[in-house]
VOKOLDREN-734573 format. One record per residue: residue number from 1; residue in three letters; x, y, z of N, C-alpha, C in turn. Coordinates in Angstrom, 3 decimals, decimal comma. Example, Ala and Ser with C-alpha at 12.3 -4.5 7.8 and 13.67 -1.06 7.14 Angstrom:
residues 2
n;res;n_px;n_py;n_pz;ca_px;ca_py;ca_pz;c_px;c_py;c_pz
1;ALA;13,190;-5,690;7,800;12,300;-4,500;7,800;13,200;-3,300;7,800
2;SER;12,850;-2,250;7,080;13,670;-1,060;7,140;12,900;0,030;7,870
END
This chain:
residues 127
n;res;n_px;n_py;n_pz;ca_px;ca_py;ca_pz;c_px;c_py;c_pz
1;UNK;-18,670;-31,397;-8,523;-18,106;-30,306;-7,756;-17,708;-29,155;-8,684
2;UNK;-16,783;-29,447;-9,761;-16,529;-28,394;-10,975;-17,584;-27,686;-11,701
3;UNK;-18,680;-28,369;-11,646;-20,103;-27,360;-11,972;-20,561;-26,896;-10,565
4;UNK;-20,880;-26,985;-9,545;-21,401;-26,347;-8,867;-20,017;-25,106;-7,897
5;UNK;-18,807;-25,160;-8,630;-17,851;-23,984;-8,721;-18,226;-23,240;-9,663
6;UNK;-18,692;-23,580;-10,846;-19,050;-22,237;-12,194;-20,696;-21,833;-11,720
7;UNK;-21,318;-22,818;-11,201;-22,680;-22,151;-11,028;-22,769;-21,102;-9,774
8;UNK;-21,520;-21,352;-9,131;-21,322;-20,526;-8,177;-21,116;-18,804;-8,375
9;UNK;-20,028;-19,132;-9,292;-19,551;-17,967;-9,847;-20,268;-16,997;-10,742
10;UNK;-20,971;-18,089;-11,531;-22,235;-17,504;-12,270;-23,182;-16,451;-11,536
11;UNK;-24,109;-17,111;-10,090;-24,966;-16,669;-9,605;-24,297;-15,898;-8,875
12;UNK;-23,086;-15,310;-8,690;-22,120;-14,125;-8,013;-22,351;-12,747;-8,522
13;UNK;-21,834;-13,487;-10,279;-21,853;-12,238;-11,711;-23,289;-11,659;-11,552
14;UNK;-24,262;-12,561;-11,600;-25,846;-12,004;-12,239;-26,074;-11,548;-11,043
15;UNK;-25,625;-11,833;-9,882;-26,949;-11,034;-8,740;-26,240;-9,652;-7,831
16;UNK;-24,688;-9,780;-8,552;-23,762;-8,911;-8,152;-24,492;-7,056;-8,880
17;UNK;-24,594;-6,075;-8,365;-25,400;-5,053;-8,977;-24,285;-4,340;-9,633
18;UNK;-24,676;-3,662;-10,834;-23,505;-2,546;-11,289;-23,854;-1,466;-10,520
19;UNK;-22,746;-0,618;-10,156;-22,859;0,812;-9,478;-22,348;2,040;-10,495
20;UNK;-23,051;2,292;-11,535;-22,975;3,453;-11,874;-22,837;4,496;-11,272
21;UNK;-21,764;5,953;-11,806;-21,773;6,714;-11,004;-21,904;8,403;-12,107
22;UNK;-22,413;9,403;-11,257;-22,455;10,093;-12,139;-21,611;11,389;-11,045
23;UNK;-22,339;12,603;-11,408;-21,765;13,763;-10,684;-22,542;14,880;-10,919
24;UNK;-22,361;16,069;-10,025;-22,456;17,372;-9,833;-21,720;18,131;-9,428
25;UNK;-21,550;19,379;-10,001;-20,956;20,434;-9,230;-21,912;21,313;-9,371
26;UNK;-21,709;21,784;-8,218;-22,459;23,279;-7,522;-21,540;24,266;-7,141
27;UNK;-22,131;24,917;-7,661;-21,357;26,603;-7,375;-22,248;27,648;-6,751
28;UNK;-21,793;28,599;-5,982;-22,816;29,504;-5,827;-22,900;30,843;-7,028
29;UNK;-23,348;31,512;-6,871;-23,656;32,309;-7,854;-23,227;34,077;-7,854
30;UNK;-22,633;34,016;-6,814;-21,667;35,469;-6,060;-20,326;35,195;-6,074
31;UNK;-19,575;36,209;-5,731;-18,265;36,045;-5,383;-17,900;35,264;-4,468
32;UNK;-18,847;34,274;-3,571;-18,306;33,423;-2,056;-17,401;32,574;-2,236
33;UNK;-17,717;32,206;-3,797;-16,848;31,022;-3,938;-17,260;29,802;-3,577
34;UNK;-17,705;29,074;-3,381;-18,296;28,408;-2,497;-18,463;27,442;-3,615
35;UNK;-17,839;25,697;-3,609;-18,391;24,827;-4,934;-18,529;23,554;-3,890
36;UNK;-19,456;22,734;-4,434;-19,822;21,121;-3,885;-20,051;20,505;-5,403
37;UNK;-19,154;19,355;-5,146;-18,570;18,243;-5,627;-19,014;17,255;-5,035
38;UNK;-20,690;16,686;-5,912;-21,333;15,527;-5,650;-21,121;14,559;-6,268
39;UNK;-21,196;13,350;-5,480;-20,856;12,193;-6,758;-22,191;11,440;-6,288
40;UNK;-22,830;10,708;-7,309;-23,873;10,435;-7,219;-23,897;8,659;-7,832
41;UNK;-24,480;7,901;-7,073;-24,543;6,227;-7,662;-25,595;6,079;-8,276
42;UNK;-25,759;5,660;-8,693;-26,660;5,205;-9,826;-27,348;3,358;-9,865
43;UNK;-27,733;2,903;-9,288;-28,036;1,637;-8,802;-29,688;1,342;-8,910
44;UNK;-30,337;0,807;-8,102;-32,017;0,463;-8,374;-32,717;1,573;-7,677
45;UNK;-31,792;2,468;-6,964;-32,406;4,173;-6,574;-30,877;4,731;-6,701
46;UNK;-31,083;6,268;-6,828;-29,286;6,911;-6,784;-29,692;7,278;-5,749
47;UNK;-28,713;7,648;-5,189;-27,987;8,013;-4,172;-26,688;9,020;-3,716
48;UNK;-26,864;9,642;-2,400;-25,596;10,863;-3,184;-24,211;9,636;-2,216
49;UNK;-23,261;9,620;-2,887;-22,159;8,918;-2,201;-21,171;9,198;-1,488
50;UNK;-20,662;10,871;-1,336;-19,729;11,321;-1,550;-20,002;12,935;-2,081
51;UNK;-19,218;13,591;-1,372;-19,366;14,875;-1,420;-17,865;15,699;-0,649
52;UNK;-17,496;16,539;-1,769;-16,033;17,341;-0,922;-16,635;18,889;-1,344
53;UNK;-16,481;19,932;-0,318;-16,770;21,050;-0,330;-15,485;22,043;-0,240
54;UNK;-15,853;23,207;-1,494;-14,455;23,832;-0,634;-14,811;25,543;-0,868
55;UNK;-14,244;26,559;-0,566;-15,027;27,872;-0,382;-13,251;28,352;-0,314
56;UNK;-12,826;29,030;-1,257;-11,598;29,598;-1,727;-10,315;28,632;-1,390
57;UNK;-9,857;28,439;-0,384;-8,401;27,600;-0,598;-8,994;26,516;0,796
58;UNK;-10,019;27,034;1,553;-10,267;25,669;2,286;-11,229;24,576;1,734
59;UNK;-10,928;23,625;2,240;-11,931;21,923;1,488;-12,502;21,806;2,600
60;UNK;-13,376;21,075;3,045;-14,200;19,930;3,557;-14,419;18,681;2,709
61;UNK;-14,283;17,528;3,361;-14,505;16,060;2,601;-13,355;15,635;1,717
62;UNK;-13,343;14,390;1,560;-12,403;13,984;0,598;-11,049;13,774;1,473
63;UNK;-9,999;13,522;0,660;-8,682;13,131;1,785;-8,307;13,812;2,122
64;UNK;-8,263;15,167;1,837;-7,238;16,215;1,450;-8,560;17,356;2,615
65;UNK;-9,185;17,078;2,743;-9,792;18,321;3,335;-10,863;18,031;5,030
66;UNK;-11,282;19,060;5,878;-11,311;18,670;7,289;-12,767;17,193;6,985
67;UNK;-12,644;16,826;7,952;-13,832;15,962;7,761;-15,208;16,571;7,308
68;UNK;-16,375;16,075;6,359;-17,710;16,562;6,419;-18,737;15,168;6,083
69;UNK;-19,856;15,246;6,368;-20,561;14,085;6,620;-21,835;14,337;5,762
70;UNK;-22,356;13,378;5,158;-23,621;13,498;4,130;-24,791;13,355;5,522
71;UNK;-25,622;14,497;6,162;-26,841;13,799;7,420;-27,533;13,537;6,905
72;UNK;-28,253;14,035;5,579;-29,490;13,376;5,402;-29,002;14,100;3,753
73;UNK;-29,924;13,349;2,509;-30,075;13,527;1,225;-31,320;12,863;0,651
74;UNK;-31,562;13,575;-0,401;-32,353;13,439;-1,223;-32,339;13,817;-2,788
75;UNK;-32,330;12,998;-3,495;-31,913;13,434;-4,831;-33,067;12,224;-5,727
76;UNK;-33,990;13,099;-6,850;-35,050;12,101;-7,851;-34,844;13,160;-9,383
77;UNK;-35,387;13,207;-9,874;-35,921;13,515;-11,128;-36,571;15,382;-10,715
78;UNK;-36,233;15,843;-9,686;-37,632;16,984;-9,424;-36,090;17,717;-8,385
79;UNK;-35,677;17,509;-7,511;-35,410;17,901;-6,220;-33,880;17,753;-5,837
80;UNK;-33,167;17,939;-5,187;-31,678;17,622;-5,170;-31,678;18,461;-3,696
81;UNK;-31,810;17,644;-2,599;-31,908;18,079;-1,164;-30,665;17,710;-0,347
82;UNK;-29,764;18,258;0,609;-28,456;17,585;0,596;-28,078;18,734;2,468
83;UNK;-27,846;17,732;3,240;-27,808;18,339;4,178;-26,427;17,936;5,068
84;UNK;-25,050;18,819;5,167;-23,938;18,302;5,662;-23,821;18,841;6,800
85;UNK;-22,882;17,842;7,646;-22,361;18,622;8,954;-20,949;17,738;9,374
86;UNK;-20,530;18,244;10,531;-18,972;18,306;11,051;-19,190;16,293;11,474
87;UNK;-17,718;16,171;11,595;-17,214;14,805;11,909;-18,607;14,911;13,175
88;UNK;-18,416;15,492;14,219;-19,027;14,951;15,170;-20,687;15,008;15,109
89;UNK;-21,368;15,893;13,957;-22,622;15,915;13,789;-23,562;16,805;14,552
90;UNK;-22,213;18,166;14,964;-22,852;18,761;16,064;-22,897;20,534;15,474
91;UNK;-22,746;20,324;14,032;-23,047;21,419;13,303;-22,919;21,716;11,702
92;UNK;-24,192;21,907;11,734;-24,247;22,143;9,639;-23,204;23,019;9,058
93;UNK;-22,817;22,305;8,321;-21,702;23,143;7,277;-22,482;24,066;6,303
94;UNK;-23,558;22,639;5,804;-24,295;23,201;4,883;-25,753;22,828;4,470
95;UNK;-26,816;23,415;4,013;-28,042;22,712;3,495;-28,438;23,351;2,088
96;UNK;-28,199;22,235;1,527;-28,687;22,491;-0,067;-29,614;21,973;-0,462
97;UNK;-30,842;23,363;-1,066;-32,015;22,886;-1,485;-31,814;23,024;-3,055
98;UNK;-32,176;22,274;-4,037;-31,856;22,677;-5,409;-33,282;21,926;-6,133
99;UNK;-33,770;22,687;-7,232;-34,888;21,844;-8,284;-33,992;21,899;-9,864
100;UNK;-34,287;20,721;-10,180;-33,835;20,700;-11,324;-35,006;21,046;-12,508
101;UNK;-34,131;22,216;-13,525;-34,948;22,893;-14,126;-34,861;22,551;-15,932
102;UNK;-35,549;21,513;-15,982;-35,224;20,907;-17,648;-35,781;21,503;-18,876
103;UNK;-36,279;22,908;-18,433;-36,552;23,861;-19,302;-35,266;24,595;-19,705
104;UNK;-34,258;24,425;-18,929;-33,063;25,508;-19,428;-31,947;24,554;-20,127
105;UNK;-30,958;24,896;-20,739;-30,103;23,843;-21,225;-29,396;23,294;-20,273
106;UNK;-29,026;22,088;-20,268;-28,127;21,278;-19,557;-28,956;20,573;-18,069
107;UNK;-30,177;21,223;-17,940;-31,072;20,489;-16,978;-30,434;20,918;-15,709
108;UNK;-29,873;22,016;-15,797;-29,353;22,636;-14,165;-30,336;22,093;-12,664
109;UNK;-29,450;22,697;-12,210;-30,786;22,760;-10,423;-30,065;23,487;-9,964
110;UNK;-31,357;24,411;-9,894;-31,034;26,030;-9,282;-32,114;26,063;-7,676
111;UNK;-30,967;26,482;-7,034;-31,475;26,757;-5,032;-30,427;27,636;-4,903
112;UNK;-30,907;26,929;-3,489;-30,220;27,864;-2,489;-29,090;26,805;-1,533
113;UNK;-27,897;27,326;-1,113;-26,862;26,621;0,232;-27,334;27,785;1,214
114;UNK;-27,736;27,059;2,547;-28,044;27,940;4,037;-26,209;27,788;4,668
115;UNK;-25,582;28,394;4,401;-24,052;27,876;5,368;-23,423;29,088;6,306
116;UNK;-23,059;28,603;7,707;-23,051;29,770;8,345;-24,239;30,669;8,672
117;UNK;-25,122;30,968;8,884;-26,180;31,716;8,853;-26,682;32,557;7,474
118;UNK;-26,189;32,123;6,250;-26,414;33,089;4,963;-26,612;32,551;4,254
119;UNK;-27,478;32,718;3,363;-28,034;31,879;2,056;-27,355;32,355;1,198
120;UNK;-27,057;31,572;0,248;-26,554;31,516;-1,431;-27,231;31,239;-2,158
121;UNK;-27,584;31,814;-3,139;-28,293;30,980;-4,618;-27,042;30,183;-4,975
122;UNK;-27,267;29,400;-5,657;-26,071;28,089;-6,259;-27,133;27,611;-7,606
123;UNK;-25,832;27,663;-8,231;-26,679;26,380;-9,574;-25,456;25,202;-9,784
124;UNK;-26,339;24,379;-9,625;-26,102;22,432;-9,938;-25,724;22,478;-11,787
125;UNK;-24,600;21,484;-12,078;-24,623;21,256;-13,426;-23,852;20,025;-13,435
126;UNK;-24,203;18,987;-14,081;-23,528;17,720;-14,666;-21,852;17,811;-14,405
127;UNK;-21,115;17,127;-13,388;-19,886;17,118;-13,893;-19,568;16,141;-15,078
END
């Protein structure tokens, strides 16, 4: 019984996955103000996990700010696609298209946020 308690525990450790995590911030590139605070997992694909938005003294996401919801994402090696909307899912906050550009330093990703009816250029950088 005392070995098949450690072999237990064993096959818990090894098949248990690490969740690495990394980050982004995005800013836009005008006076709007406008920053997203991605957190990103890192596992056998990443994934975006988590996201708080905020545009001068108001937030979206996170504890502290109104509800916002990840609808759909996409994030690889090329692309950083990220599409939010309200608790109830009945309107975009925001859609961020970004390419990551590993010709410039720090491997930015430079797009665009569609929010409200107005586009932003934004650039992505490593938090």
């Amino acid at each position: 019984m005392r070995y098949a308690s450690i072999a237990a525990v064993a096959a818990l450790a090894i098949s248990t996955p690490a969740l690495a995590t990394g980050g982004l911030q995005c800013r836009t590139t005008d006076r709007s103000n406008i920053q997203l605070d991605i957190v990103i997992g890192h596992g056998s694909v990443s994934a975006i996990t988590g996201v708080q938005m905020s545009q001068g003294k108001r937030r979206w996401g996170g504890t502290a700010g109104d509800p916002l919801i990840v609808a759909q994402s996409w994030i690889d090696g090329q692309r950083l696609w990220l599409d939010l909307v309200d608790a109830q899912g009945m309107r975009y906050e925001g859609k961020l298209r970004a390419t990551f550009n590993p010709k410039l330093k720090g491997r930015p990703a430079l797009g665009t946020l569609v929010r409200n009816g107005r586009t932003y250029r934004i650039r992505c950088v490593e938090a």
